[in-house]
Residue, then its C-alpha position, 0 to 999 in steps of 0.5 A: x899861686x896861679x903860676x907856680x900850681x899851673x907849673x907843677x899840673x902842666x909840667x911848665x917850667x917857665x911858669x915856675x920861673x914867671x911866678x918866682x919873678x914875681x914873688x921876688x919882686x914882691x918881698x924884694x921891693x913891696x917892704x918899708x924901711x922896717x920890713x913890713x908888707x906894702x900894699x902896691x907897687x908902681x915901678x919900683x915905688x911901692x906904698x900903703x901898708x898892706x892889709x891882711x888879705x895881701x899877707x894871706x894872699x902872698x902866704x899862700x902863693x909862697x906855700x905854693x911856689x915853694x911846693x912845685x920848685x923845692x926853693x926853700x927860700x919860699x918856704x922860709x919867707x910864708x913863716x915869716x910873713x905869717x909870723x908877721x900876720x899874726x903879730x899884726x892882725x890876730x885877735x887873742x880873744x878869738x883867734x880870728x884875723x882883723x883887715x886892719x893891723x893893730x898899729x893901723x889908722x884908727x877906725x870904727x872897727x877894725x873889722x874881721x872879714x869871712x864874706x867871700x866877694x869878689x876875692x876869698x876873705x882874709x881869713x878862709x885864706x889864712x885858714x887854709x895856709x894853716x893847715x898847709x903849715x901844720x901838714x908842712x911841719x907836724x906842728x899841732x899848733x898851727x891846726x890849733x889857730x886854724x880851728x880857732x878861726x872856725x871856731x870864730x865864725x861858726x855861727x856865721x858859717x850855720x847861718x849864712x855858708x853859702x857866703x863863705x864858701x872858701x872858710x867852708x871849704x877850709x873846714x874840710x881840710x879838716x874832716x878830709x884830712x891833708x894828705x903829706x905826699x913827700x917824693x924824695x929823689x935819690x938822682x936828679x929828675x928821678x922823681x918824675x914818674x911818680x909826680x907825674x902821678x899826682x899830676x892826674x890825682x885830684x886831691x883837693x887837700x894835699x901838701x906836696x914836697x919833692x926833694x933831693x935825698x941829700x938835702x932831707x935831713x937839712x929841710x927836716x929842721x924847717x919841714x918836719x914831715x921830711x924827717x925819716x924819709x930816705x930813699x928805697x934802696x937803688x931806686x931813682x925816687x921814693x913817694x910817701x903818703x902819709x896824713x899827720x905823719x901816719x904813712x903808707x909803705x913808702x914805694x918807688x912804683x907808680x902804679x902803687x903810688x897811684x893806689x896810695x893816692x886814689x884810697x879812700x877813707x870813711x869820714x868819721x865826726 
């Protein structure tokens, strides 16, 4: 994630490169015979099923991966790999994320991480890869089981927050809601003014796709926010600001994508 995030801020090209290595790496060696998650890697040799931060955690770099280089090979391997997180770690009743899979070795407890250590827990991660899906598709299902994760520690979080700073700061991407930044490019590389905008924009909340205009309708069926986004007349690219699918007038003009970008909203509970 570090890699792929500082490739999009900087404008590093290599650092996009280094993190795809490393993703592949992962899901092309990191997997057992049945296509589950291994912990750890020595060579080629990898071992001991992983545990629920490993599935967050790769979820999460794969989100950010697929938004700075556009694969959608990345995009398509977070849903499966967090299909494959809530078969094995989610508790029906409540909603949250057990460490351990269910077909995992026998404990006490399996037990349901949101203490922040020295690594965010396994549950504030996947919280905010929710989210991030639900701004990828439109899909209300997905802030459902993100809510539901909060709904799980919420006493936890009145009494003790200060020990679960990152599920705090996923409960505010529910308030602040995610913005759907989409730049569609009419011609290759027309969209870097306007990215280059968003680079000096902070928005802790956000959900970027950049895209070419002739595969829009294509990656609509995996990313619903795409659908209907098309390029303004002649123009090189196209930016859309949108949050739960409510946009502002798409516009081809930095110095308005910049406005769009820096607007701020009342917050309302």
């Amino acid at each position: 994630r570090a890699l792929a995030r500082g490739a999009l801020d900087l404008g590093e090209p290599r650092y996009a490169e280094a993190a795809a290595g490393a993703a592949a790496f992962v899901l092309d060696t990191m997997r057992d015979a049945e296509g589950r998650l291994l912990k750890s890697a020595r060579g080629r040799q990898a071992s001991q099923r992983a545990f629920l931060e490993d599935h967050a955690f790769l979820v999460r770099g794969l989100q950010e991966l697929h938004e700075t280089t556009g694969e959608l090979r990345w995009a398509r391997e977070a849903f499966a790999l967090q299909e494959a997180q809530d078969a094995l770690f989610r508790d029906g009743a409540s909603g949250a994320y057990y460490r351990v899979a269910a077909d995992g070795e026998t404990l006490l407890g399996r037990g349901q991480p949101a203490d922040d250590g020295a690594l965010p827990s396994g549950n504030a991660v996947s919280a905010e890869n929710l989210l991030r899906f639900a701004a990828w598709t439109g899909d209300d299902g997905f802030r459902e089981r993100a809510d539901a994760i909060f709904a799980a520690f919420g006493e936890g979080l009145r009494r003790r927050g200060a020990g679960m700073t990152r599920l705090l700061s996923a409960l505010d991407g529910t308030f602040d809601l995610y913005r759907e930044v989409v730049v569609v490019e009419a011609t290759p590389g027309g969209g870097e003014g306007l990215v280059a905008v968003l680079r000096a924009a902070h928005l802790p909340h956000r959900a970027f796709l950049r895209v070419p205009a002739d595969a829009v309708a294509a990656r609509a069926e995996v990313l619903g926010v795409l659908e209907g986004k098309a390029p303004l007349g002649d123009a090189p690219a196209t930016a859309f600001v949108c949050e739960r699918g409510l946009c502002e007038r798409p516009t081809s003009y930095p110095a308005v994508f910049a406005e769009q970008l820096a607007a701020l909203r009342p917050l309302t509970l």
